[in-house]
mmCIF file of the N, C-alpha and C atoms, coordinates in Angstrom:
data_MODEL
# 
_entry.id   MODEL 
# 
loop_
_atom_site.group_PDB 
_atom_site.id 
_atom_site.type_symbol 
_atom_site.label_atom_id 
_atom_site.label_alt_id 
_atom_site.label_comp_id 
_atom_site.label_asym_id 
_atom_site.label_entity_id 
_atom_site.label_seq_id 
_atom_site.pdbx_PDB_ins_code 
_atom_site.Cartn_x 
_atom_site.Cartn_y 
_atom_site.Cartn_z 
_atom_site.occupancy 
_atom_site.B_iso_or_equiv 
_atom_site.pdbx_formal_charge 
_atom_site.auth_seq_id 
_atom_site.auth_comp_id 
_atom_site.auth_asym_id 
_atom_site.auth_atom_id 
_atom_site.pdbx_PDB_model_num 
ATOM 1   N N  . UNK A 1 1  ? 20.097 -44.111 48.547 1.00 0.00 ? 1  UNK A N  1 
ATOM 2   C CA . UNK A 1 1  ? 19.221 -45.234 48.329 1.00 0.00 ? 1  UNK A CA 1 
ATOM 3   C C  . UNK A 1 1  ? 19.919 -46.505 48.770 1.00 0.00 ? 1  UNK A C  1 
ATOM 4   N N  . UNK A 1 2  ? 18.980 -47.471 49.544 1.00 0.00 ? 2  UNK A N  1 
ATOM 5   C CA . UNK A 1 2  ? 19.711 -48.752 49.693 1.00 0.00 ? 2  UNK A CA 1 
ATOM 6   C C  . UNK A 1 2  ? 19.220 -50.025 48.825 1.00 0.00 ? 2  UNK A C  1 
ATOM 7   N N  . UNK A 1 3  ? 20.408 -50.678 48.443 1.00 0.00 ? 3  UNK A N  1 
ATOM 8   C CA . UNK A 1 3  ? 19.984 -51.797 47.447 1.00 0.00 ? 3  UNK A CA 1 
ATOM 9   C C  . UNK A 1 3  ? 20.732 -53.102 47.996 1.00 0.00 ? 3  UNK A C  1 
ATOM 10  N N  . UNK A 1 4  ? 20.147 -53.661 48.012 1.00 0.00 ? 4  UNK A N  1 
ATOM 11  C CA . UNK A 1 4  ? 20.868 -55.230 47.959 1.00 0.00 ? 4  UNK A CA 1 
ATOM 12  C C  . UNK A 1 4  ? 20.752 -55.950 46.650 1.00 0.00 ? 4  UNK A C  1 
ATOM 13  N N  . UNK A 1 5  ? 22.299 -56.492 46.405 1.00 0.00 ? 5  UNK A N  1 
ATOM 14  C CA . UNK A 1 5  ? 22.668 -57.550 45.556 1.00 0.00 ? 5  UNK A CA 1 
ATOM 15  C C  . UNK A 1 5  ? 23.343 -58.795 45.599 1.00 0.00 ? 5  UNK A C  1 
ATOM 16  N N  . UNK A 1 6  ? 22.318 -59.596 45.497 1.00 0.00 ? 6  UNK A N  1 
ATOM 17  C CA . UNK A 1 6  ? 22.760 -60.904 45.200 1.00 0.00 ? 6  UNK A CA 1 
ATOM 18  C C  . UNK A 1 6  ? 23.746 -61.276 44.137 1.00 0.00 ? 6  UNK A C  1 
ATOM 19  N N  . UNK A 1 7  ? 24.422 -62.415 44.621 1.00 0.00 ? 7  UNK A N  1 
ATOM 20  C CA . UNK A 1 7  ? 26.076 -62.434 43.730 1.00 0.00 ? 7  UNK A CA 1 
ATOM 21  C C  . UNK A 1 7  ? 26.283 -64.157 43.687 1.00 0.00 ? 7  UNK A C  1 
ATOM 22  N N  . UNK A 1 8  ? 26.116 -64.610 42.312 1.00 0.00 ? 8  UNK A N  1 
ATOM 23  C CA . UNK A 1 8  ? 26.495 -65.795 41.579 1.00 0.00 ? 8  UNK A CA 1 
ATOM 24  C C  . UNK A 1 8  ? 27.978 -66.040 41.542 1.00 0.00 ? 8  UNK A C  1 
ATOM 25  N N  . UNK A 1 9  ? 28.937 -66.769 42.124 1.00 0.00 ? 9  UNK A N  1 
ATOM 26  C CA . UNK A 1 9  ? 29.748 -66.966 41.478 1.00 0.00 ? 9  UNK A CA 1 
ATOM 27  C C  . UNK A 1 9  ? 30.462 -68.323 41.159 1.00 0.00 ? 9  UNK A C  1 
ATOM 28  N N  . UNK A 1 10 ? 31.323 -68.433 40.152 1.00 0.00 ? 10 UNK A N  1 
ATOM 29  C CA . UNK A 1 10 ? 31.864 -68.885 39.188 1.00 0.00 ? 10 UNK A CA 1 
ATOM 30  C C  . UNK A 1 10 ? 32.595 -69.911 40.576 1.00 0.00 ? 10 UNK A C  1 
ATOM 31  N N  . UNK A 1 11 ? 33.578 -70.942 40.087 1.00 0.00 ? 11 UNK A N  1 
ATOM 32  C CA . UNK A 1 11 ? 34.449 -71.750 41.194 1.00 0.00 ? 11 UNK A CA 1 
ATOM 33  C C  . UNK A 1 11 ? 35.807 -70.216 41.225 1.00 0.00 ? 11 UNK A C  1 
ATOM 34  N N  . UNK A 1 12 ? 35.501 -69.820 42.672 1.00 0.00 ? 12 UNK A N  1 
ATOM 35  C CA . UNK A 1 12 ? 36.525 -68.986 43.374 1.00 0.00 ? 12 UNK A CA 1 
ATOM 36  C C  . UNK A 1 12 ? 36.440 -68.906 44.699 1.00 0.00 ? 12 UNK A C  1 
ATOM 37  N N  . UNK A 1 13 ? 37.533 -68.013 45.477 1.00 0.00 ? 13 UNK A N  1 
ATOM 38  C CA . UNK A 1 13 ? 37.028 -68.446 46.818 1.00 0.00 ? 13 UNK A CA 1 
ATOM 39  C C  . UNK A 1 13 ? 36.257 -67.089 47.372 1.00 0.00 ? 13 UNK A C  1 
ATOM 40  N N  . UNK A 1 14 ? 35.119 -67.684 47.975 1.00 0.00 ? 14 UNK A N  1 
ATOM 41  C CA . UNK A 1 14 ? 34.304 -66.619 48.792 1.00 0.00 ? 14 UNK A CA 1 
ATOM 42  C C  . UNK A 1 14 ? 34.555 -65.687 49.590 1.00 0.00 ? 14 UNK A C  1 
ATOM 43  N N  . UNK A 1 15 ? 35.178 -66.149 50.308 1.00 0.00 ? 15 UNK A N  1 
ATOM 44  C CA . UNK A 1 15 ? 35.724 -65.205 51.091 1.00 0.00 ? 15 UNK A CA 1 
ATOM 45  C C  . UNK A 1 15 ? 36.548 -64.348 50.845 1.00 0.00 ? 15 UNK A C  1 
ATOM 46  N N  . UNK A 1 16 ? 37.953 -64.448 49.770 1.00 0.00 ? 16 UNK A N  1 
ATOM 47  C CA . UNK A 1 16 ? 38.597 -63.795 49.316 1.00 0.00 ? 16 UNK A CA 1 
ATOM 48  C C  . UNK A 1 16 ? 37.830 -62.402 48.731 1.00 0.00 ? 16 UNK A C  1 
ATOM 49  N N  . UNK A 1 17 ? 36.604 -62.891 47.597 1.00 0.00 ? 17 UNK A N  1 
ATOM 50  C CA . UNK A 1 17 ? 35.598 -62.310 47.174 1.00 0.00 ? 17 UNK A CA 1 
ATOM 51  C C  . UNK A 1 17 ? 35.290 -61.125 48.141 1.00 0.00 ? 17 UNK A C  1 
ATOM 52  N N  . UNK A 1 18 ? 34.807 -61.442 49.125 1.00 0.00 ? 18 UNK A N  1 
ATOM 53  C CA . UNK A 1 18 ? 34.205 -60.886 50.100 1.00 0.00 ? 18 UNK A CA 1 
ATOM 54  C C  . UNK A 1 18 ? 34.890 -59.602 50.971 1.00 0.00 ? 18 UNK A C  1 
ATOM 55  N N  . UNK A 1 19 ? 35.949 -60.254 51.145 1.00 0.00 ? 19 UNK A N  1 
ATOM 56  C CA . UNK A 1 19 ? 37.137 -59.203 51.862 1.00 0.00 ? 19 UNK A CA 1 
ATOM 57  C C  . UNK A 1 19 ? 37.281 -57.961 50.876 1.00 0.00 ? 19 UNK A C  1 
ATOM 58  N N  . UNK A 1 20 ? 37.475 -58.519 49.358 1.00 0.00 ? 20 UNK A N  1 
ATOM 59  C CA . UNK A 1 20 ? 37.733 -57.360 48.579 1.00 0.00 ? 20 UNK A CA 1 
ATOM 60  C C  . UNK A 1 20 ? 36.249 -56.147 48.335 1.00 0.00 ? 20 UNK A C  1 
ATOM 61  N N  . UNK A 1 21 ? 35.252 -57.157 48.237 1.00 0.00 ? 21 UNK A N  1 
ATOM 62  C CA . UNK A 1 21 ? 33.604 -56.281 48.236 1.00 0.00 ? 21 UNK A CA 1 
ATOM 63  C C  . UNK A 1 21 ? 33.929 -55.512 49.611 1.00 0.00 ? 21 UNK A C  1 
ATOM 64  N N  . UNK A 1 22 ? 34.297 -55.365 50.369 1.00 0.00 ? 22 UNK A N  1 
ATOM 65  C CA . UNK A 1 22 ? 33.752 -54.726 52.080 1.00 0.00 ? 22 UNK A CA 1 
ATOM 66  C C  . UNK A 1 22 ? 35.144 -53.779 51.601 1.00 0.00 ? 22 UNK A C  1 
ATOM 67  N N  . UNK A 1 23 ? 35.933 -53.643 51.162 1.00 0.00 ? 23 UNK A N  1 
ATOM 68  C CA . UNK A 1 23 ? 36.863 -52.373 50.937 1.00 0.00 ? 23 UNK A CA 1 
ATOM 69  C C  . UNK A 1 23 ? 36.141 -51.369 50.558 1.00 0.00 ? 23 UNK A C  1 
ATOM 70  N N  . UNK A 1 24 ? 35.256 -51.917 49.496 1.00 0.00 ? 24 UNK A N  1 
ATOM 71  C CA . UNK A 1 24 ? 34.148 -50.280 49.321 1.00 0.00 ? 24 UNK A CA 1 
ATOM 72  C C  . UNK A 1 24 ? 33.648 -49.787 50.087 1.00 0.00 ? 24 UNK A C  1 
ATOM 73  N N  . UNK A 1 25 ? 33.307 -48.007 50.417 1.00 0.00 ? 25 UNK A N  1 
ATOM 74  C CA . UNK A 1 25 ? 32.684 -47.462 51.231 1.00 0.00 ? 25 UNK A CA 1 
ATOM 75  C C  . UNK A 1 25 ? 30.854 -47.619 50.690 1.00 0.00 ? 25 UNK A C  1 
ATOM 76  N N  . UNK A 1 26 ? 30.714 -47.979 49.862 1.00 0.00 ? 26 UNK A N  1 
ATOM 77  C CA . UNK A 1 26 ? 29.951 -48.032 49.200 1.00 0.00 ? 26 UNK A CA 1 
ATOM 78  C C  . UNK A 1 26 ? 28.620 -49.418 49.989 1.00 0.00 ? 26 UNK A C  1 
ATOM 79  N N  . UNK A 1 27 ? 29.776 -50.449 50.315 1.00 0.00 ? 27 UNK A N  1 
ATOM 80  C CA . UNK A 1 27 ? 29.122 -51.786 51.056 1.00 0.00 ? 27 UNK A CA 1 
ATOM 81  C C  . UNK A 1 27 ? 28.988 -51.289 52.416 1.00 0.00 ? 27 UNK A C  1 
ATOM 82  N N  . UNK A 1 28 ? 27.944 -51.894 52.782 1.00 0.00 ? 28 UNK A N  1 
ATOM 83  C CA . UNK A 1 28 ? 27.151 -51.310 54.401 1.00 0.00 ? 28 UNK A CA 1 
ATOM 84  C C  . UNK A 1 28 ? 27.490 -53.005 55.286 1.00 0.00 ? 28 UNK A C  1 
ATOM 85  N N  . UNK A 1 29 ? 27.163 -54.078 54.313 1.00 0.00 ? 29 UNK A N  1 
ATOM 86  C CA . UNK A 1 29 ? 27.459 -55.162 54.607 1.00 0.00 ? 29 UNK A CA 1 
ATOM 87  C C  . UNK A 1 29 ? 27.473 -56.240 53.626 1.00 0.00 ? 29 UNK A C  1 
ATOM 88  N N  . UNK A 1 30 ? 27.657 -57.296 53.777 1.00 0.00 ? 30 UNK A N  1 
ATOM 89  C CA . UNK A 1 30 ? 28.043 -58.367 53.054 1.00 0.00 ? 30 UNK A CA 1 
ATOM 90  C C  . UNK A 1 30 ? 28.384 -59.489 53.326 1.00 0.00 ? 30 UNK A C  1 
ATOM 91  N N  . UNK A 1 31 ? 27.586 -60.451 53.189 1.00 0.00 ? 31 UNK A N  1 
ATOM 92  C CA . UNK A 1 31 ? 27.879 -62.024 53.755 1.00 0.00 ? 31 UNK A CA 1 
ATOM 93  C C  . UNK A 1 31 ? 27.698 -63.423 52.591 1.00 0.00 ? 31 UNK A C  1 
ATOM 94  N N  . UNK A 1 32 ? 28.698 -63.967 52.987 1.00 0.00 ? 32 UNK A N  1 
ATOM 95  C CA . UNK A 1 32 ? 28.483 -65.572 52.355 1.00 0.00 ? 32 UNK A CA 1 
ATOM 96  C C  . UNK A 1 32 ? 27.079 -66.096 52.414 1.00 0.00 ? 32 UNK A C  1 
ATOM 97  N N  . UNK A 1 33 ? 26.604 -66.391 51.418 1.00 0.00 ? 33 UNK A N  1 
ATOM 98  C CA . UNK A 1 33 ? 25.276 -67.358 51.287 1.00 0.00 ? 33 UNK A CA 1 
ATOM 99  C C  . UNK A 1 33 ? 25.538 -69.369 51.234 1.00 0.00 ? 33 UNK A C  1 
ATOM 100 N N  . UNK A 1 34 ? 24.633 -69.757 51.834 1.00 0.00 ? 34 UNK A N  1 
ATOM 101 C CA . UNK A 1 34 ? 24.226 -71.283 51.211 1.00 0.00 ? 34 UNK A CA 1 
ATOM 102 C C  . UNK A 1 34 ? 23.158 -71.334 50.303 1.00 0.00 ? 34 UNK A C  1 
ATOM 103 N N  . UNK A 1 35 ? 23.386 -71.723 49.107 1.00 0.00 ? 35 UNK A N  1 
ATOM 104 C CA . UNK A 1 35 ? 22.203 -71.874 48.564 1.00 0.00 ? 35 UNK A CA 1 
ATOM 105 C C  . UNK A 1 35 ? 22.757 -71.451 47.189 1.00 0.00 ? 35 UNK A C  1 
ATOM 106 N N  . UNK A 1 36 ? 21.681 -70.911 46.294 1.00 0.00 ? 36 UNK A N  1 
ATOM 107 C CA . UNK A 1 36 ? 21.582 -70.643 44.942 1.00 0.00 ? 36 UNK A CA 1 
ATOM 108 C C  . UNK A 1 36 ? 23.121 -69.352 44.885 1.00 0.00 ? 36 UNK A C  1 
ATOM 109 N N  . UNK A 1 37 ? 21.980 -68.638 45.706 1.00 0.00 ? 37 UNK A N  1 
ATOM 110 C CA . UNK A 1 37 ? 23.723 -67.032 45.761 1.00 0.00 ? 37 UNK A CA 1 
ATOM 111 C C  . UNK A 1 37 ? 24.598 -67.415 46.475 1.00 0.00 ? 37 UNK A C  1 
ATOM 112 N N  . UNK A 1 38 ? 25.632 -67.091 46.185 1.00 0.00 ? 38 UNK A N  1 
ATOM 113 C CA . UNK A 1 38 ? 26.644 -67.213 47.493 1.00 0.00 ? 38 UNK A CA 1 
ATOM 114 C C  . UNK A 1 38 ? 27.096 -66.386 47.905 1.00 0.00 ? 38 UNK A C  1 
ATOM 115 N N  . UNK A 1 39 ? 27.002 -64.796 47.444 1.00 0.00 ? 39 UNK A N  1 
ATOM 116 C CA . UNK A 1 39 ? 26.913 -63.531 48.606 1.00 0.00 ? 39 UNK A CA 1 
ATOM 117 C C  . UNK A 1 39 ? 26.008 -62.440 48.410 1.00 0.00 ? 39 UNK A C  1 
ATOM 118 N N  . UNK A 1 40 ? 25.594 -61.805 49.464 1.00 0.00 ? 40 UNK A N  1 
ATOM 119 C CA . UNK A 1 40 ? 24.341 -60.964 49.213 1.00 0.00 ? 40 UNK A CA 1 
ATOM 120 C C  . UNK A 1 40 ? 24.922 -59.623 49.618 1.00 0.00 ? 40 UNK A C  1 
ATOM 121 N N  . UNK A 1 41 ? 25.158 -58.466 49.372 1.00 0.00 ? 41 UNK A N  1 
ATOM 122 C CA . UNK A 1 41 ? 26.118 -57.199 49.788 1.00 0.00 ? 41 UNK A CA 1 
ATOM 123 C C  . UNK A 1 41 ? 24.543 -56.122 49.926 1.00 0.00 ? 41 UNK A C  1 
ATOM 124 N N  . UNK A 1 42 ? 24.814 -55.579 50.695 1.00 0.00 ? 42 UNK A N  1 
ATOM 125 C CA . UNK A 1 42 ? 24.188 -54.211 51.093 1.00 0.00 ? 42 UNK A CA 1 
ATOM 126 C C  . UNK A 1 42 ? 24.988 -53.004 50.899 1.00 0.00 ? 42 UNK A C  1 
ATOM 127 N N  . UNK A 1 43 ? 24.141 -52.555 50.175 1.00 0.00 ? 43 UNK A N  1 
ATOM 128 C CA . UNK A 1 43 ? 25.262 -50.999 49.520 1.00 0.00 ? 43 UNK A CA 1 
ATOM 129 C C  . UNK A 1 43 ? 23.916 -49.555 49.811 1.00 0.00 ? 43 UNK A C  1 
ATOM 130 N N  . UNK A 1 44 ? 24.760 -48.658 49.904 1.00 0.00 ? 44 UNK A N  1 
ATOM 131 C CA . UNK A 1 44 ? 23.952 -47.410 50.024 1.00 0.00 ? 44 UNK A CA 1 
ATOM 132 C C  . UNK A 1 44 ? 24.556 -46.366 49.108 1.00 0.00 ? 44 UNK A C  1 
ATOM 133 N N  . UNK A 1 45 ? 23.918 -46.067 48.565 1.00 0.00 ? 45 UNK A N  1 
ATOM 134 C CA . UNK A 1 45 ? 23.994 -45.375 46.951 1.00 0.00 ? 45 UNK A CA 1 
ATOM 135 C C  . UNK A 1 45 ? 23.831 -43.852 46.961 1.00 0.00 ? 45 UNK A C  1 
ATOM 136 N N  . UNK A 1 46 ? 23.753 -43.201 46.290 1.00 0.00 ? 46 UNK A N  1 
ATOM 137 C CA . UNK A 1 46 ? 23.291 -41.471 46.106 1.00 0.00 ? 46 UNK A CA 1 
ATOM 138 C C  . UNK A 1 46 ? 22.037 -41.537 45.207 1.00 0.00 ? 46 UNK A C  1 
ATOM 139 N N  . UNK A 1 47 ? 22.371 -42.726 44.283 1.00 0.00 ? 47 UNK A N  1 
ATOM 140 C CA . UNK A 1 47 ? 20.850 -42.488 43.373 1.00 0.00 ? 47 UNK A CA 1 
ATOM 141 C C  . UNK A 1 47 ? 21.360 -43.860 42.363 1.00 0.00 ? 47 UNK A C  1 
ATOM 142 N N  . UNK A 1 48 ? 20.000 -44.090 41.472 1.00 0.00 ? 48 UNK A N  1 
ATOM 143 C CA . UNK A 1 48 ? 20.053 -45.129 40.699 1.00 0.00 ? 48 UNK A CA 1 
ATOM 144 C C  . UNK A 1 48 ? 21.469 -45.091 39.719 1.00 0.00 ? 48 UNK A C  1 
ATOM 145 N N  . UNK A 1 49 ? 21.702 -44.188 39.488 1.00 0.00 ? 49 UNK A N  1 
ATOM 146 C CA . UNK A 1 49 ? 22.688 -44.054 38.167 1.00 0.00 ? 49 UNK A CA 1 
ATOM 147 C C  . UNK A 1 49 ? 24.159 -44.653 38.881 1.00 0.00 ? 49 UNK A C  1 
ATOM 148 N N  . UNK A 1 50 ? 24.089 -44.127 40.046 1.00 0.00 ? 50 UNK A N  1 
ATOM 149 C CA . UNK A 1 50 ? 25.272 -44.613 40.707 1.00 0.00 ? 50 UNK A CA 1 
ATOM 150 C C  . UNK A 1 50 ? 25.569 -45.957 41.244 1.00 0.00 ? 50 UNK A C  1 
ATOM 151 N N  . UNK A 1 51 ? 23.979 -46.689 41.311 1.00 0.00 ? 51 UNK A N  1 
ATOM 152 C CA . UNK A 1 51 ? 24.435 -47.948 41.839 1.00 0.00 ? 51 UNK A CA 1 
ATOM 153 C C  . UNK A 1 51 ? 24.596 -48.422 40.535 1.00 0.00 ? 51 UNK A C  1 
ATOM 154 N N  . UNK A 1 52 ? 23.502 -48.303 39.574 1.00 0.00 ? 52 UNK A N  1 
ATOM 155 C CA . UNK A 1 52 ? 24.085 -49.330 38.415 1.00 0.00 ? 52 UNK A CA 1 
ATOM 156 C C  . UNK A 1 52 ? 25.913 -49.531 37.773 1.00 0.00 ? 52 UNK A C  1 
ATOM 157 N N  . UNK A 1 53 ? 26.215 -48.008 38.466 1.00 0.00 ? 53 UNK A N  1 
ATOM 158 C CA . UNK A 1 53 ? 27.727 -47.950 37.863 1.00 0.00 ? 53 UNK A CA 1 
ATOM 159 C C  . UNK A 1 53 ? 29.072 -48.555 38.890 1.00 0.00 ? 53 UNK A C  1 
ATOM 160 N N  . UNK A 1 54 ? 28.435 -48.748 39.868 1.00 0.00 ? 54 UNK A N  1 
ATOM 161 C CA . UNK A 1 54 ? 29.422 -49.414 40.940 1.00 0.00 ? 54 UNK A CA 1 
ATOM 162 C C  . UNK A 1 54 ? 29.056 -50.972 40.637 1.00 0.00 ? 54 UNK A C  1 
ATOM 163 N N  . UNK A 1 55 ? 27.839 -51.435 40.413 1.00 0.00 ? 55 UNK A N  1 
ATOM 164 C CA . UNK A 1 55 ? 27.888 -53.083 40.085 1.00 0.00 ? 55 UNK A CA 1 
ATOM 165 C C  . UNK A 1 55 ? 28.514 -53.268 38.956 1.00 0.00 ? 55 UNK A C  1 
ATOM 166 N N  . UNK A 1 56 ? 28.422 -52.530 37.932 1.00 0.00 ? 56 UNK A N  1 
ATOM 167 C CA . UNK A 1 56 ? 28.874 -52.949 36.676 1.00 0.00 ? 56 UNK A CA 1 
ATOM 168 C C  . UNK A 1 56 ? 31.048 -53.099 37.087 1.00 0.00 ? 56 UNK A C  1 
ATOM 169 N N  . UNK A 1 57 ? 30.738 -51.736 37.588 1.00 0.00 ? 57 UNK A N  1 
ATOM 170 C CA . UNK A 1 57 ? 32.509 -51.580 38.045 1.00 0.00 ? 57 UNK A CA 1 
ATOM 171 C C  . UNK A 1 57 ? 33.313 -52.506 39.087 1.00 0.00 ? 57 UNK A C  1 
ATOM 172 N N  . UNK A 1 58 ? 32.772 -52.461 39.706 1.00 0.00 ? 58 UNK A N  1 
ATOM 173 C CA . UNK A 1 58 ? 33.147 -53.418 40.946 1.00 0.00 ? 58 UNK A CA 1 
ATOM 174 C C  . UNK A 1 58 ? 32.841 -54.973 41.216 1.00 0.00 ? 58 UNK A C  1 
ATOM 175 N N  . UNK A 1 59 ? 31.436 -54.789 40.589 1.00 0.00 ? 59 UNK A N  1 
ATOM 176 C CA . UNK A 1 59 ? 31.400 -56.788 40.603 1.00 0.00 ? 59 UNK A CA 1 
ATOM 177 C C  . UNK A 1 59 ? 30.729 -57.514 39.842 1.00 0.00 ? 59 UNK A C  1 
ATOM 178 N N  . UNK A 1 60 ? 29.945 -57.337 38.480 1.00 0.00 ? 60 UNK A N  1 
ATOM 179 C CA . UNK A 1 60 ? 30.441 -57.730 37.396 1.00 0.00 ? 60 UNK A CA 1 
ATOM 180 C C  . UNK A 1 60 ? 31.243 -58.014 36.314 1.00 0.00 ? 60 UNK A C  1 
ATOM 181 N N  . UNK A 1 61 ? 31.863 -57.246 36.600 1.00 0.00 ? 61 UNK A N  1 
ATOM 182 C CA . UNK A 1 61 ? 33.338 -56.802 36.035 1.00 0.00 ? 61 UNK A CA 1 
ATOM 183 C C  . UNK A 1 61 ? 34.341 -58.076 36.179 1.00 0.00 ? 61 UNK A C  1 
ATOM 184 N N  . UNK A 1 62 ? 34.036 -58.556 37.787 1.00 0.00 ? 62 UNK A N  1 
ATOM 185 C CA . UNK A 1 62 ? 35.032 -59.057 38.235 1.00 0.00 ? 62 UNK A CA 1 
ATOM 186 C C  . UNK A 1 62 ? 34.880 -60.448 37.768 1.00 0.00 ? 62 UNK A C  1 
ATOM 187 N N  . UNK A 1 63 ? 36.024 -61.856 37.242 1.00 0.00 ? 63 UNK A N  1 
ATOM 188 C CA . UNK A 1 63 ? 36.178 -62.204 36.485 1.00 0.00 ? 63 UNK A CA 1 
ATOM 189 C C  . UNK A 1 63 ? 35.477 -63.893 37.087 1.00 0.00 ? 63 UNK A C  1 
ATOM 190 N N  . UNK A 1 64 ? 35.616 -63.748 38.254 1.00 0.00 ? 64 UNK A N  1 
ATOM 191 C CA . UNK A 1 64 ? 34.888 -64.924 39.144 1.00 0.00 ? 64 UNK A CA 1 
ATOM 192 C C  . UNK A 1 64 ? 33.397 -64.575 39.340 1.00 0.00 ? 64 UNK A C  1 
ATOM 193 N N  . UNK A 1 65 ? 32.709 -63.436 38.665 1.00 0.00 ? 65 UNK A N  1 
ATOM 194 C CA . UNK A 1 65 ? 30.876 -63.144 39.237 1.00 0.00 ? 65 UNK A CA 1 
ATOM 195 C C  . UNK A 1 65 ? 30.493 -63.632 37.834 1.00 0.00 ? 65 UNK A C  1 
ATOM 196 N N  . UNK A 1 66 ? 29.177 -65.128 38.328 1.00 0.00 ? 66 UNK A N  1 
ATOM 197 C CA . UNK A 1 66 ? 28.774 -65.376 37.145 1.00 0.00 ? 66 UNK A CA 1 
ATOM 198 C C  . UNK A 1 66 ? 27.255 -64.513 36.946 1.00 0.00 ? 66 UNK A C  1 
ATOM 199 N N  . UNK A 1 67 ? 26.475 -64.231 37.835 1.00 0.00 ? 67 UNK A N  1 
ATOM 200 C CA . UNK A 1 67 ? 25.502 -63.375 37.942 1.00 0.00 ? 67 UNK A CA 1 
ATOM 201 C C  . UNK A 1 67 ? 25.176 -62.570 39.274 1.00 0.00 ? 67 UNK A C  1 
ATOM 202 N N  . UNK A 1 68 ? 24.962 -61.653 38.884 1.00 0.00 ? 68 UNK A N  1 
ATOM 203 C CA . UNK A 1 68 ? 23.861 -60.643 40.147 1.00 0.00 ? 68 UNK A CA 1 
ATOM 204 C C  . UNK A 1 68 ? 22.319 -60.333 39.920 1.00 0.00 ? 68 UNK A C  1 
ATOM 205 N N  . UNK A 1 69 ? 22.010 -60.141 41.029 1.00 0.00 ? 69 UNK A N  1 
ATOM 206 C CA . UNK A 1 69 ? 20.738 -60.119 41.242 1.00 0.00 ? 69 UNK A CA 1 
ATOM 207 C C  . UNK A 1 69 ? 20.387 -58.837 42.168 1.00 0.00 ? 69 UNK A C  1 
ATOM 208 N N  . UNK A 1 70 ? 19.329 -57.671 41.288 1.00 0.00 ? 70 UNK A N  1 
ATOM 209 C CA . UNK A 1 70 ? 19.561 -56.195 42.503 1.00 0.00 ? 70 UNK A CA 1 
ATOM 210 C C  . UNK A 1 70 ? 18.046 -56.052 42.946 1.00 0.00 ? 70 UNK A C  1 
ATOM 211 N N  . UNK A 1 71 ? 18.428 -55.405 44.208 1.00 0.00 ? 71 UNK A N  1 
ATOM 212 C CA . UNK A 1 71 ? 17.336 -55.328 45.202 1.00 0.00 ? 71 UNK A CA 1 
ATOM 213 C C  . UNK A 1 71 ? 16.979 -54.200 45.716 1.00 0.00 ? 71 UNK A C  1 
ATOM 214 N N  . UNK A 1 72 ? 16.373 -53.387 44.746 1.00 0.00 ? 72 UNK A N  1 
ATOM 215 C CA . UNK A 1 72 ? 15.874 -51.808 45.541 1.00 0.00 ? 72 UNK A CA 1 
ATOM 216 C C  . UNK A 1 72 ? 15.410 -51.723 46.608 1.00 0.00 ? 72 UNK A C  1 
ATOM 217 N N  . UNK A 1 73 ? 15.690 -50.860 47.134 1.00 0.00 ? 73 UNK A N  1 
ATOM 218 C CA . UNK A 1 73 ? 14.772 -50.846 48.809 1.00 0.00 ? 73 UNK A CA 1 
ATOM 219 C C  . UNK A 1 73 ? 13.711 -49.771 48.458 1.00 0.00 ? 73 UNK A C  1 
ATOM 220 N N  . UNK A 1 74 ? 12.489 -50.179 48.382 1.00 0.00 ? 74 UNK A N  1 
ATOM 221 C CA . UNK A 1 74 ? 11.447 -48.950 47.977 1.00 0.00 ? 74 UNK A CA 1 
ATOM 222 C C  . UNK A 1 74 ? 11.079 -48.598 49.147 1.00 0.00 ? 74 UNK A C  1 
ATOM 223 N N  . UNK A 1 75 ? 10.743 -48.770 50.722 1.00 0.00 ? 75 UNK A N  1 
ATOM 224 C CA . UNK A 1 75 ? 10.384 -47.999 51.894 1.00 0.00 ? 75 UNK A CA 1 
ATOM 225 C C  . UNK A 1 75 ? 10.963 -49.137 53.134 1.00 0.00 ? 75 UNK A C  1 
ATOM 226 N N  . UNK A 1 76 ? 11.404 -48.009 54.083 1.00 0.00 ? 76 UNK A N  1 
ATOM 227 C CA . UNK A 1 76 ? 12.031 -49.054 55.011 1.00 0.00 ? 76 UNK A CA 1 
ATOM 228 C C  . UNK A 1 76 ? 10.682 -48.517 56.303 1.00 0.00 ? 76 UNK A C  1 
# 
């Protein structure tokens, strides 16, 4: 399954952010935003249970994300 999530964060640096999100095999892509989000990641999943457990693990978790925002892909 593919999902996109939008990513709030806290004063840190983005890019740093960013470099570490794209180590996952998990991220398909991922870019800096202007605006409200400031990064939006594309991930491809096995199933719901698994994405909820990689956001929680990987970037909520992390101590600079003040919110996310997830984006099911229901038909491409």
């Amino acid at each position: 399954m593919k999902a996109f999530v939008l990513i709030s964060l806290k004063e840190c640096d983005e890019k740093n952010f960013l470099e570490e999100l794209r180590k996952h095999s998990e991220v398909k892509h991922a870019y800096v935003l202007f605006g409200e989000w400031d990064i939006i990641a594309e991930l491809e999943m096995t199933n719901a249970e698994d994405l909820g457990t990689f956001i929680m693990d990987n970037i909520r978790s992390k101590e600079c994300v003040k919110l996310t925002s997830s984006l099911v892909v229901a038909s491409q």
